[in-house]
C-alpha positions as CSV (number, residue, x, y, z in Angstrom):
1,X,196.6,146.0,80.0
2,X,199.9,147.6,80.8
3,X,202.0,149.1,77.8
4,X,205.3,147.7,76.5
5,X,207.2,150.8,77.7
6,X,205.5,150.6,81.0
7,X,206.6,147.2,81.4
8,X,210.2,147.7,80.1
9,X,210.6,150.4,82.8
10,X,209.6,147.7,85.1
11,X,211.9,145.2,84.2
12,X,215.4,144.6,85.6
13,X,218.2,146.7,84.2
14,X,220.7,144.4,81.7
15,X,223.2,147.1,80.8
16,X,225.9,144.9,81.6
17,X,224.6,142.5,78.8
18,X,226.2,142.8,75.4
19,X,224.0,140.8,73.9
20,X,221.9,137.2,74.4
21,X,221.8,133.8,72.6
22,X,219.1,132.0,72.8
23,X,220.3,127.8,72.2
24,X,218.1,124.1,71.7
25,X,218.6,121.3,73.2
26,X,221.5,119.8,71.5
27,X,223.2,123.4,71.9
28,X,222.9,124.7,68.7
29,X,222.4,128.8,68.6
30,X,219.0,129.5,67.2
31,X,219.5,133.3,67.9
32,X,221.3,135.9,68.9
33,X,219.6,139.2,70.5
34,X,222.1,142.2,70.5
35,X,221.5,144.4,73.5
36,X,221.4,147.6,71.2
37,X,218.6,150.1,69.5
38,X,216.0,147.9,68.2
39,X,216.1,144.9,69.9
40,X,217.2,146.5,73.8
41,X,213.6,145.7,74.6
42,X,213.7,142.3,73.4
43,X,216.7,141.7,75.8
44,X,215.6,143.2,78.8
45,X,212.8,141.0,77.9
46,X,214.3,138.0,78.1
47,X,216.6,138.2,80.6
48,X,213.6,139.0,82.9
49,X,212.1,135.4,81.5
50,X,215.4,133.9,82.3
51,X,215.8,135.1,85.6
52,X,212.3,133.8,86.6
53,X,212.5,130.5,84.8
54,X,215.8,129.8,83.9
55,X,214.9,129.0,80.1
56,X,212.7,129.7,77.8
57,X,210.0,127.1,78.4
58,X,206.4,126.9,77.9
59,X,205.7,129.2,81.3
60,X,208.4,131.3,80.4
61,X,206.8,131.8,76.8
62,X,203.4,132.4,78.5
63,X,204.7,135.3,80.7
64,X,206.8,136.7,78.0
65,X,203.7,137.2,75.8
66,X,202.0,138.8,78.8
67,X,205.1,141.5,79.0
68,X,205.2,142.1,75.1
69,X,201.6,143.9,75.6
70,X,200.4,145.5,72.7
71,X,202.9,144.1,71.0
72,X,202.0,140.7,71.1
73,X,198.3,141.2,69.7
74,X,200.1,143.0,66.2
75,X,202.6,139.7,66.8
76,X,199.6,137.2,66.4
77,X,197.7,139.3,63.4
78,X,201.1,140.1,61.3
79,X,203.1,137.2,61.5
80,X,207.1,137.5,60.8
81,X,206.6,141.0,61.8
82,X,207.8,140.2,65.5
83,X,210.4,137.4,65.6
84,X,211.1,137.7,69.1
85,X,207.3,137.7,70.0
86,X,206.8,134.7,67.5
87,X,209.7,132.4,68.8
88,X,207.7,133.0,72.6
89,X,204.4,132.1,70.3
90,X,205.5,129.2,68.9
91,X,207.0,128.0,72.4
92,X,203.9,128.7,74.2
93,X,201.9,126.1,71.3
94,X,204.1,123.9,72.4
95,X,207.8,123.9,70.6
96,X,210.8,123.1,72.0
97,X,212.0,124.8,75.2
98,X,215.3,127.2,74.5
99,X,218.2,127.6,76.8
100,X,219.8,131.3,77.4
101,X,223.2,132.1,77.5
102,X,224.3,135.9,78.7
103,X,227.2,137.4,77.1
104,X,228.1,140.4,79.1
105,X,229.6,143.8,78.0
106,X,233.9,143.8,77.9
């Protein structure tokens, strides 16, 4: 199994990304990621997902848990620990497909 830093360094570059909102069906904001220590990861992360699939859906969820590595095993045993890794978790067991909207750097 790769190792979350390995796969960050593979990862396109989002340093033109302020941050990332992730929104439901009806267009409400269920989160926001800052690109910033701490959740930089998470980001680049995501915006790999949504260039691949365009939202955050089931396959997207799947893949995502895939790039968390390690990460996503401590995710599964420490519940609340991870947010970002349990919102992919919970989409994956089937909840409700989230929609991405980039909000670049000024």
């Amino acid at each position: 199994m790769a190792r979350f830093q390995d796969v960050l360094a593979a990862l396109p570059a989002c340093d033109h990304l302020d941050a990332l909102e992730l929104s439901d069906a009806t267009g409400n904001a269920v989160a926001r990621l800052a690109n910033q220590p701490g959740t930089a990861g998470s980001v680049k992360v995501y915006h790999a997902l949504f260039q691949q699939f365009g939202a955050i859906d089931a396959a997207a969820a799947n893949k995502g848990l895939e790039l968390y590595a390690e990460h996503t095993d401590d995710a599964r045993a420490h519940p609340g620990k991870h947010p970002n890794i349990d919102r992919l978790l919970a989409i994956a067991d089937g909840a409700p497909a989230l929609a991405v909207t980039l909000i670049q750097r000024s």
